[in-house]
Structure formats: C-alpha cells, structure tokens
C-alpha positions as CSV (number, residue, x, y, z in Angstrom):
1,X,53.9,-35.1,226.1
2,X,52.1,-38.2,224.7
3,X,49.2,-38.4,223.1
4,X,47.9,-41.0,224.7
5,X,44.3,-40.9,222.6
6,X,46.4,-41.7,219.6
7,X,48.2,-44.6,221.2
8,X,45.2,-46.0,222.0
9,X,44.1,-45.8,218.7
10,X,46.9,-47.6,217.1
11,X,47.2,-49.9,220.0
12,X,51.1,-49.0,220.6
13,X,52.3,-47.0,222.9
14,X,55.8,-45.2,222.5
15,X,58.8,-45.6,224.5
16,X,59.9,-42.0,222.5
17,X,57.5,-39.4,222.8
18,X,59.3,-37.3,220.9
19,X,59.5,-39.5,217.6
20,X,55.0,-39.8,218.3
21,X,55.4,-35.5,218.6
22,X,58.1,-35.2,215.6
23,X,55.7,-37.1,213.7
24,X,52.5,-35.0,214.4
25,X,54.4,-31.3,213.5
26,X,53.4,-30.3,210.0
27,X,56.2,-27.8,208.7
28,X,53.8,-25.0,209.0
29,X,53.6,-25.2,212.9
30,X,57.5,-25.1,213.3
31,X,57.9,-22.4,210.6
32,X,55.7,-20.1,213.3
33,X,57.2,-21.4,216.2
34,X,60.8,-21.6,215.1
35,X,62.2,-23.4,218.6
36,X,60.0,-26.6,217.6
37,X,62.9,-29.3,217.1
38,X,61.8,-30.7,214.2
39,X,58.7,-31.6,211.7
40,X,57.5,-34.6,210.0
41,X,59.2,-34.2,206.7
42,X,62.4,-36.8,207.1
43,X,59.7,-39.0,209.1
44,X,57.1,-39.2,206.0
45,X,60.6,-39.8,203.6
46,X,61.3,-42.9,206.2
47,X,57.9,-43.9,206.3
48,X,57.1,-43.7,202.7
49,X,59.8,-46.6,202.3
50,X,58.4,-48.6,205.2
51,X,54.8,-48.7,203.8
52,X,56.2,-49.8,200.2
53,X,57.6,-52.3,201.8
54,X,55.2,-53.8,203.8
55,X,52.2,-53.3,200.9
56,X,54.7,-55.2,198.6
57,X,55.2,-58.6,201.0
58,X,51.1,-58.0,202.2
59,X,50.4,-58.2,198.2
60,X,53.1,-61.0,197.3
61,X,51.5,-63.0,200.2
62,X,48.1,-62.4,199.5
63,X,48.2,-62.8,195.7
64,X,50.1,-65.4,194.3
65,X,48.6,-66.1,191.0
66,X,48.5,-62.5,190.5
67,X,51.2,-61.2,187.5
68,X,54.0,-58.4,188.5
69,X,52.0,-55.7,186.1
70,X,49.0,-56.4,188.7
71,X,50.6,-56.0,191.9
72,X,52.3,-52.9,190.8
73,X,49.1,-51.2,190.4
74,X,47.5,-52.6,193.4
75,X,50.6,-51.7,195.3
76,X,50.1,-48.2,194.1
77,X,46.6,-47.7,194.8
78,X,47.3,-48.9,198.0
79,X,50.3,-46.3,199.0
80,X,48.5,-43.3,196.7
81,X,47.8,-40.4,198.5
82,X,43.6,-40.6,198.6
83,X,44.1,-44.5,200.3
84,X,46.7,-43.0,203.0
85,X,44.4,-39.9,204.1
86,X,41.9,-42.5,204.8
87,X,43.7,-44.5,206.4
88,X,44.8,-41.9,208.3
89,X,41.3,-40.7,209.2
90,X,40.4,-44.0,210.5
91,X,42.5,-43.3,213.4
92,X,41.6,-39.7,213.6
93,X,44.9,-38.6,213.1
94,X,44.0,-35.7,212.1
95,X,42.8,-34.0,215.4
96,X,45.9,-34.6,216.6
97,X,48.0,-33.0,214.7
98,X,50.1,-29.6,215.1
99,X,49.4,-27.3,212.7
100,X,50.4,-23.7,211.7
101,X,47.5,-21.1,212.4
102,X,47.0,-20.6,208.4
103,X,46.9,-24.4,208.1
104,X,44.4,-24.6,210.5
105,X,42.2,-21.5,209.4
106,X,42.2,-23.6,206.2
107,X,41.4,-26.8,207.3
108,X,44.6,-28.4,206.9
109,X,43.9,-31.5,209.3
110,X,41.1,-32.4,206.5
111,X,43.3,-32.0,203.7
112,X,44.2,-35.4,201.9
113,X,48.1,-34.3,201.3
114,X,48.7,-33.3,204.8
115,X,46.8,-36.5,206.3
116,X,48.9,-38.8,203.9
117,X,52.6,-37.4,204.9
118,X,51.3,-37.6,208.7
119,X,50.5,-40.7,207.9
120,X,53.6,-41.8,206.5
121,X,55.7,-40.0,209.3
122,X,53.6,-42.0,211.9
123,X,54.4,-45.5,210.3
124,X,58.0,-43.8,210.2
125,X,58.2,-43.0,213.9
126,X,56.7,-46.4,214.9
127,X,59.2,-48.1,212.4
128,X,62.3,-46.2,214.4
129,X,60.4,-46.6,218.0
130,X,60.6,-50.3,217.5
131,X,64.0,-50.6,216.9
132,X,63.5,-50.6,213.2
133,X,61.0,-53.5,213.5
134,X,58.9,-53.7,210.7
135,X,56.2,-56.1,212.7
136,X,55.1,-53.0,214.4
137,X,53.9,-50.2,211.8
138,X,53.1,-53.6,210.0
139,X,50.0,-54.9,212.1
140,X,48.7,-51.0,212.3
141,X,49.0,-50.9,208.3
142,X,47.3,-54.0,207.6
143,X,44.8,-53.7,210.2
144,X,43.7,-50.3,208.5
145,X,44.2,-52.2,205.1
146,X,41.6,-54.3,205.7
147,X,38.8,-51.9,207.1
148,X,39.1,-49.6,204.3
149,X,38.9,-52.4,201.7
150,X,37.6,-55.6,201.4
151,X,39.3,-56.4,198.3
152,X,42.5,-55.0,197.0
153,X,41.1,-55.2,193.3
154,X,37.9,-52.4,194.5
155,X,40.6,-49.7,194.5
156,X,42.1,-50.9,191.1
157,X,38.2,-50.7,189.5
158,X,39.0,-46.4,190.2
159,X,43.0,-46.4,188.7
160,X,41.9,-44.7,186.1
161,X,38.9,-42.7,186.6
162,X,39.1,-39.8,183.4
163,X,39.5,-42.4,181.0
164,X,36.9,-44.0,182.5
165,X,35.1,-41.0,181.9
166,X,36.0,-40.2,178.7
167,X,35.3,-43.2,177.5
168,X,31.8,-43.1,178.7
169,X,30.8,-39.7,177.7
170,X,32.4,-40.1,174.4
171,X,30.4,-43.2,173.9
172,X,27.0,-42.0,175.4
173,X,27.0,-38.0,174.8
174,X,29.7,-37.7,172.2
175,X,31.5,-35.4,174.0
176,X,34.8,-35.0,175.9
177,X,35.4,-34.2,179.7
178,X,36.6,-30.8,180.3
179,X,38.5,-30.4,183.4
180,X,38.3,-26.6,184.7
181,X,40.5,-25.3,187.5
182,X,38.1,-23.1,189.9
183,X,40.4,-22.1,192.7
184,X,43.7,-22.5,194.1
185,X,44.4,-22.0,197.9
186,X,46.6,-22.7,200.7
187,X,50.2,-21.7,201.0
188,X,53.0,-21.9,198.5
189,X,54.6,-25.2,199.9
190,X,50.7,-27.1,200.1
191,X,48.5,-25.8,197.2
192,X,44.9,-26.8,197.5
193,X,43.5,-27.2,193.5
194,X,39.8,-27.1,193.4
195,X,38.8,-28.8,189.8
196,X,35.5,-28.6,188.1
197,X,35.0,-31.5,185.5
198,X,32.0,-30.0,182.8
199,X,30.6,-32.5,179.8
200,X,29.1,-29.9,177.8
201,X,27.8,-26.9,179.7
202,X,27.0,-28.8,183.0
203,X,29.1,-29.9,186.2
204,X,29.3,-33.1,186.6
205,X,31.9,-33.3,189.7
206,X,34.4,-31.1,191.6
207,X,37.7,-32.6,193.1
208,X,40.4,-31.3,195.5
209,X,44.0,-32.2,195.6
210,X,47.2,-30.6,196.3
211,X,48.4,-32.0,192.4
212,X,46.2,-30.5,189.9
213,X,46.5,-33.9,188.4
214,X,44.9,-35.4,191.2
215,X,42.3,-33.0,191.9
216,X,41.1,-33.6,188.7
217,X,41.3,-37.8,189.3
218,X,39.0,-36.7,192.1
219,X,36.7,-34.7,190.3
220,X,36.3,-37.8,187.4
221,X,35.5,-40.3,190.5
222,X,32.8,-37.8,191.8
223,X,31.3,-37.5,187.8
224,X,31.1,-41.3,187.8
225,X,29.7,-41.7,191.1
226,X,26.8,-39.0,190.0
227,X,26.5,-40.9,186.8
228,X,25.8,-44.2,188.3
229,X,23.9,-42.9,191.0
230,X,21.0,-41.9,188.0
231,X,21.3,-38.5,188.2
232,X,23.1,-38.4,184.5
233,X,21.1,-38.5,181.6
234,X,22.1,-42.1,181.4
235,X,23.4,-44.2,184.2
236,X,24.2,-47.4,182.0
237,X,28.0,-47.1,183.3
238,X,30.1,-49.7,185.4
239,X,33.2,-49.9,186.4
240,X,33.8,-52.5,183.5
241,X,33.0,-50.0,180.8
C-alpha cells in the first residue's frame, strides 16, 4: 500500500509501491516477520551513492572559488549521519517507518542511525522509481538542503567539535575533556552509546550515537552550546576559537 502522507511530503508519488515499502522496513521489522520481502539495507547502500553524488555537483556548482580540501569537508558534513536524520525528520519520515517491536519500545524512529539509512534508502528507491534519474531524489535533496542550512560553511564551524573543546577548556580552565560512556542500549546490530563529556568533576554535555565516536562528537557540541549559552564559568568561546 502507499503511503500517500509521505508522497505528499516529498512531492513524488511512486509508480512502485513496493520500492516506497522496501524502503520504509528497518531489518528489525522483517527479522520478526520473516515473510516481509525485503528491508532497506541494499536501498540505503544505493542511496548512499546517489546522495554523494548529487552533494558533490550541488557543492561544485555552488562553490567555485572554493579549494578541493574545502568541498571535501562540506561534502562530508553534508552526507554525515546527524545532517541526514534531520533531513529525514523534516519530512517526518520517521512515523512512517516499519519497525521491529524492540525498535519501537526503544524509540527507534527517533534514533539518528536509523533515520539516516531510511533516509538514504528513500533517495535510493526514488533514484530506481525514476528510471535511475538522478533529477528526482535531486530536487527532494536540495530542497531539504536548503531548509536545514542557510549556509553550507554553518555545518563546517561544528566539524570538529572535541577539539574545539579541548582547546577551549585547556585554554580557559586548564583542563582536558573527559568523555565517559554512561549506557549502551539497543540491539546488537544498532547500539545506542549514551556519552557523558565531564571538565573536571562537572557535566558539561551528554551525546547519543550509534558510534561511540559520534556520541561523543555530540556530547562536545552540547558542552559548547552550554558554554556559549553563559551557563559555563566563562562563555568567551566562538566557533573561531
């Protein structure tokens, strides 16, 4: 059956119903209901490719003075994980997808790893759907692009958000971030880390990812954003320092 809500809210409405379902089916609900046809997984591999490629000609186009080591990084802070689960919850794509009952006992439709590879298998399906026409997934991609960001170069300001932080509570406090891992959750195949990032013997942010590595990214962006917010024992930090 279609999901016609979601068509609407990518404006494209498929001619295979079954590519828009395929996409939708975390590997969680067809592990419990073993008759499902198939999940997302070789959609998200597909549509992994499709988004590098249209991120790489949106970036070429759009920055011309701009040096290759530059677009590399905006390129990759535009296909990371954290940029695709928001662009996937700009379309509410996460209500729509099929989940196993653990996944959904656990919140999996808010989960940043599960968003991003339903993401990518939906630029996937729409890629295949349109007779491998790259115009279509395109205008939904950039469209998105361009509500979540004004400027490609905000997301590169975060790129590095823990030496960001080092840096700044080395300088200010004289002390280095310590990143502490406080829980781990969700099945073996999509690990939830929950990080807590302490200067000294206070909290300063928690992140989750399903990467430790990210989680504790996350956990340095929330540190900053408390520090410049004031509530830090000094908020003389920018994304320049």
């Amino acid at each position: 059956m279609p999901n016609n809500d979601l068509q609407l809210a990518i404006q494209y409405e498929f001619r295979d119903s079954a590519l828009q379902l395929e996409a939708l089916t975390h590997p969680s609900f067809r592990a419990e209901y073993p008759n499902t046809p198939a999940d997302n997984q070789r959609l998200e591999f597909l549509g992994d490719a499709v988004i590098q490629i249209i991120v790489t000609d949106r970036l070429y186009q759009a920055l011309p003075l701009e040096p290759e080591g530059t677009l590399t990084k905006a390129r990759a802070a535009l296909s990371k994980q954290p940029t695709l689960a928001g662009l996937a919850r700009l379309i509410d794509l996460g209500k729509h997808l099929r989940l196993g009952h653990g996944e959904k006992q656990n919140h999996g439709d808010e989960r940043d790893s599960i968003l991003c590879d339903a993401f990518e298998a939906l630029i996937g399906a729409m890629y295949l759907d349109s007779d491998n026409n790259l115009q279509t997934p395109a205008r939904l991609l950039n469209e998105l692009i361009d509500r979540y960001c004004d400027d490609v170069h905000q997301l590169l300001q975060g790129e590095n958000p823990k030496g960001e932080l080092q840096e700044w509570t080395q300088r200010k406090l004289h002390l280095k971030p310590v990143y502490e891992l406080k829980d781990v959750s969700g099945p073996d195949h999509d690990r939830l880390h929950t990080i807590n990032v302490m200067i000294g013997d206070r909290c300063y942010g928690q992140g989750q990812a399903g990467r430790r590595q990210t989680a504790e990214e996350n956990a340095a962006r929330a540190a900053l954003a408390e520090i410049r917010g004031g509530s830090g024992p000094d908020n003389e930090v920018n994304s320049a320092e």
